[in-house]
DODREN-742472 format. One line per 4 residues: number of its first residue (from 1); their letters; for each residue x, y, z of N, C-alpha, C, O. Coordinates in Angstrom, 3 decimals, always signed. Layout:
DODREN-742472
NUM> A> X,Y,Z,X,Y,Z,X,Y,Z,X,Y,Z; ...
end
This chain:
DODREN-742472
1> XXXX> -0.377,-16.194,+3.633,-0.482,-15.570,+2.344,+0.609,-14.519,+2.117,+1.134,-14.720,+1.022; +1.154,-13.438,+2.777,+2.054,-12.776,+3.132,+3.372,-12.981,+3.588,+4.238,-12.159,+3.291; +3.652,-14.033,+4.314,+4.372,-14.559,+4.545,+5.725,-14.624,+3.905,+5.752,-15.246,+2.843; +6.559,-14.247,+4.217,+8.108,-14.020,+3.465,+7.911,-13.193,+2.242,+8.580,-13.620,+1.301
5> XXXX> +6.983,-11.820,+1.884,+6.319,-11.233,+0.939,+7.131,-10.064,+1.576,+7.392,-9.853,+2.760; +7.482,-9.310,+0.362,+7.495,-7.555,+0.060,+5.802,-7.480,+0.121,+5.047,-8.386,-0.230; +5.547,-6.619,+0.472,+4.323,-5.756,+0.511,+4.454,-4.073,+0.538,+5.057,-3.565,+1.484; +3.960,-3.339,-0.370,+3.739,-1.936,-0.748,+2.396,-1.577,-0.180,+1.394,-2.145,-0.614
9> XXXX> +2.309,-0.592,+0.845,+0.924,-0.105,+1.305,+0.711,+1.306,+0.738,+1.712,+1.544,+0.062; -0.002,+2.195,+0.704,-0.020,+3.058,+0.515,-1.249,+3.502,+1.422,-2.206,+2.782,+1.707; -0.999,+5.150,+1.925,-2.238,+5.267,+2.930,-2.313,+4.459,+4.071,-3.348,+4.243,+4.702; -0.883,+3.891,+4.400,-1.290,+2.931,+6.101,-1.105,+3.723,+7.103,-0.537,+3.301,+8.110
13> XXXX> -1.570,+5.072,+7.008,-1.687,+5.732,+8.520,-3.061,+5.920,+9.027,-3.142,+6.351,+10.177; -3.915,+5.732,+8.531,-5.213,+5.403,+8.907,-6.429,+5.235,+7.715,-6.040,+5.571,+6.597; -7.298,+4.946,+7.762,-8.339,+3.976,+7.621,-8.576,+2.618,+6.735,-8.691,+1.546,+7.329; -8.604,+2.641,+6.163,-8.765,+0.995,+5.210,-7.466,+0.750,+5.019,-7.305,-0.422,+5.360
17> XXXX> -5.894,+1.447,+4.470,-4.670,+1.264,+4.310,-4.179,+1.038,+5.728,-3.146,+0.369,+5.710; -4.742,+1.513,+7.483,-4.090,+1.054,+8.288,-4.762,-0.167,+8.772,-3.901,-0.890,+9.274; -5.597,-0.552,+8.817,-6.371,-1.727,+8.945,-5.520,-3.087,+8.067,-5.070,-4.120,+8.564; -5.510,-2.774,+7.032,-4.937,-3.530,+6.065,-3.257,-3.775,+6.574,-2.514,-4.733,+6.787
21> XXXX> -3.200,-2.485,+6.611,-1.138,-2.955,+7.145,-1.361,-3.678,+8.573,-0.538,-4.532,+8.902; -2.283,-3.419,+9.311,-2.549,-3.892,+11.122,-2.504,-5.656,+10.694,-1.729,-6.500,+11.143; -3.641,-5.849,+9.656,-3.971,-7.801,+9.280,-2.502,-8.304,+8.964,-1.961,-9.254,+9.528; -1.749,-7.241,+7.625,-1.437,-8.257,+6.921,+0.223,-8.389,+7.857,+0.984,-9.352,+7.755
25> XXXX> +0.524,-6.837,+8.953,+1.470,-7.485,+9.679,+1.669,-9.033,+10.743,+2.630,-9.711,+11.108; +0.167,-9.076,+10.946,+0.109,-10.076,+11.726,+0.733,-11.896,+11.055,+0.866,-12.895,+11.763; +0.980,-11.806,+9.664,+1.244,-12.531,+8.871,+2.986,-12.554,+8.805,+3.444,-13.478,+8.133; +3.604,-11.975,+9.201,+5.176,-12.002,+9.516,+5.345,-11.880,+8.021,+5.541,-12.940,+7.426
29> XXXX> +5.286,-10.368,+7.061,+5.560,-11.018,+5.990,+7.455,-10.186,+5.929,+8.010,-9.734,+6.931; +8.033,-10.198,+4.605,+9.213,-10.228,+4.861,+9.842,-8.592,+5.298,+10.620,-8.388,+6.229; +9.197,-7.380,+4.232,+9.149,-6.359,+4.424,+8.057,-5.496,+3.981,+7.736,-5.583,+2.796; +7.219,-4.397,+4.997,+6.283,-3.488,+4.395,+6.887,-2.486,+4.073,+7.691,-2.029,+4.886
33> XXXX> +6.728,-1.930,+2.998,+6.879,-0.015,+2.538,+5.603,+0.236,+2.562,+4.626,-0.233,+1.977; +5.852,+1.452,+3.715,+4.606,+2.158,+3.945,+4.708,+3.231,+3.193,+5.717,+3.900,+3.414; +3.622,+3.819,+1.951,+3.828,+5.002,+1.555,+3.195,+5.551,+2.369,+2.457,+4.926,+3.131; +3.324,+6.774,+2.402,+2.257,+7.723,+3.312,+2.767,+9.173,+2.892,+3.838,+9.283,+2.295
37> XXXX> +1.734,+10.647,+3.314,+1.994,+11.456,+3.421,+2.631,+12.457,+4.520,+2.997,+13.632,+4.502; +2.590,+11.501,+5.416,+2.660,+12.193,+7.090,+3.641,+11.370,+7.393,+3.260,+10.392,+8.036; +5.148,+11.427,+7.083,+5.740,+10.105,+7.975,+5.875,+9.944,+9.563,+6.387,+8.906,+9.982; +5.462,+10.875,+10.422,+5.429,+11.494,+11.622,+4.738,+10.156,+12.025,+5.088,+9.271,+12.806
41> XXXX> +3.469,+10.325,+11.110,+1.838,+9.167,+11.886,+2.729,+7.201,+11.275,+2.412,+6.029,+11.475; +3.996,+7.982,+10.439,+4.631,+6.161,+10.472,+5.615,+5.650,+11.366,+6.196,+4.581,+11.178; +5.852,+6.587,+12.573,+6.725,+6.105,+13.519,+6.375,+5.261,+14.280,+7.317,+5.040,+15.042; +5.443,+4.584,+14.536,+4.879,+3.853,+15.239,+5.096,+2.790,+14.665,+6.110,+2.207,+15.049
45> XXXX> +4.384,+2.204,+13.700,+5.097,+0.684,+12.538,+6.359,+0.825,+12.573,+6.883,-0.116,+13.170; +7.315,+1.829,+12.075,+8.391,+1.585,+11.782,+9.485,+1.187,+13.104,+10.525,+0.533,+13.032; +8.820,+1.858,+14.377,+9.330,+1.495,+15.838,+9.134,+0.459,+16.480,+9.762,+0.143,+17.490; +8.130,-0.261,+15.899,+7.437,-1.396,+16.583,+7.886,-2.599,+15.738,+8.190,-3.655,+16.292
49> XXXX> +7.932,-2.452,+14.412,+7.875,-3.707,+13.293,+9.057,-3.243,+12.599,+9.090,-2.052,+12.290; +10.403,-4.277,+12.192,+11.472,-3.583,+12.002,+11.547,-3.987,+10.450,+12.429,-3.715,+9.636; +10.752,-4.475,+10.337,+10.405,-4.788,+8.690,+9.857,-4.050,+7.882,+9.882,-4.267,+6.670; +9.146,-2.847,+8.542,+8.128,-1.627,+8.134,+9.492,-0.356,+7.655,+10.277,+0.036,+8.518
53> XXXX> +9.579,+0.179,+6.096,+9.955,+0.832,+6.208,+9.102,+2.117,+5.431,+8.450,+1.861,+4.419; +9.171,+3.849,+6.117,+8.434,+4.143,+5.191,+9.094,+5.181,+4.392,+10.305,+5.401,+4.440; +8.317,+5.767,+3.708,+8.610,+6.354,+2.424,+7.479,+7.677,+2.199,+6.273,+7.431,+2.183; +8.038,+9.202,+2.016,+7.118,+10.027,+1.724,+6.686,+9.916,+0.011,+7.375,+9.873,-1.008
57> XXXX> +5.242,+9.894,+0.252,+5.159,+9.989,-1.246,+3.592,+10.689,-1.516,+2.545,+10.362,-0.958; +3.764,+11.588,-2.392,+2.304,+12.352,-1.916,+1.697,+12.963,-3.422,+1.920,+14.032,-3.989; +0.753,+11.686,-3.833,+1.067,+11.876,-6.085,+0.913,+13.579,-6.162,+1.547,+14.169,-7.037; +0.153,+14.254,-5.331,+0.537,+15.546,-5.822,+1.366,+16.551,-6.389,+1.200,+17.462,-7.200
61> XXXX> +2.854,+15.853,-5.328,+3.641,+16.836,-4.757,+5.059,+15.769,-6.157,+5.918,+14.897,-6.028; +4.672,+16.328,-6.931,+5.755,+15.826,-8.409,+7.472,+15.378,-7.788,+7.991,+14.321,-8.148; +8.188,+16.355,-6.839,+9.186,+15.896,-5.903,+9.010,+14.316,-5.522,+9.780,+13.389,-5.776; +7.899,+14.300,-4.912,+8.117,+13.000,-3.707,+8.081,+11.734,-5.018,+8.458,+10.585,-4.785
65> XXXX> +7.663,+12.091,-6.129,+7.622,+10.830,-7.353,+8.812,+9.953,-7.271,+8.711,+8.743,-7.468; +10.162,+10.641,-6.928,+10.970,+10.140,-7.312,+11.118,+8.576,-6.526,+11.530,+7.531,-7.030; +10.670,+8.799,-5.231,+10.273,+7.550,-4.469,+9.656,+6.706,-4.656,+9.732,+5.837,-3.787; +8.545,+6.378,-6.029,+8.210,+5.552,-6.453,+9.448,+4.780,-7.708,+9.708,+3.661,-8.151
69> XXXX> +9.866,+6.025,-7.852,+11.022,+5.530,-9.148,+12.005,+5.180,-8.672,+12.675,+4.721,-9.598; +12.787,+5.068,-7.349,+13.922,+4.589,-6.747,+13.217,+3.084,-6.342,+14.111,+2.259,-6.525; +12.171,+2.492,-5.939,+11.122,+1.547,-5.662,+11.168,+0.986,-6.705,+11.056,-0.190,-6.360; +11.271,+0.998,-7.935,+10.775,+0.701,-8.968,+9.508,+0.157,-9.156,+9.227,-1.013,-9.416
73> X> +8.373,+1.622,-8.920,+7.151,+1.248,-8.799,+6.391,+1.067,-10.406,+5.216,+0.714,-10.496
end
């Protein structure tokens, strides 16, 4: 299903968003963007899976927006 797919996660450093990035890597898809707030807790995907890239983005913090707009989210 994933398979040769862009995929956008948001929240894949833990609970239902890391579960979800854990399945749908198992699917070889082409590249994940991990959003997250902590990119610290995304070194692990991004060290392990070279397809994982991430991205700070935190809707609070009006700065980090621009990362959805370079994405063209």
């Amino acid at each position: 299903m994933f398979a040769n797919k862009n995929i956008l996660i948001t929240g894949a450093t833990s609970g239902i968003g890391k579960s979800l990035l854990d399945k749908i890597l198992l699917q070889k898809p082409k590249k994940v963007f991990i959003l997250a707030r902590n990119l610290e807790k995304c070194k692990y995907f991004t060290q392990k899976h070279h397809n994982c890239i991430a991205c700070y983005l935190d809707l609070s913090d009006k700065r980090s927006h621009s990362v959805a707009q370079r994405l063209k989210l």
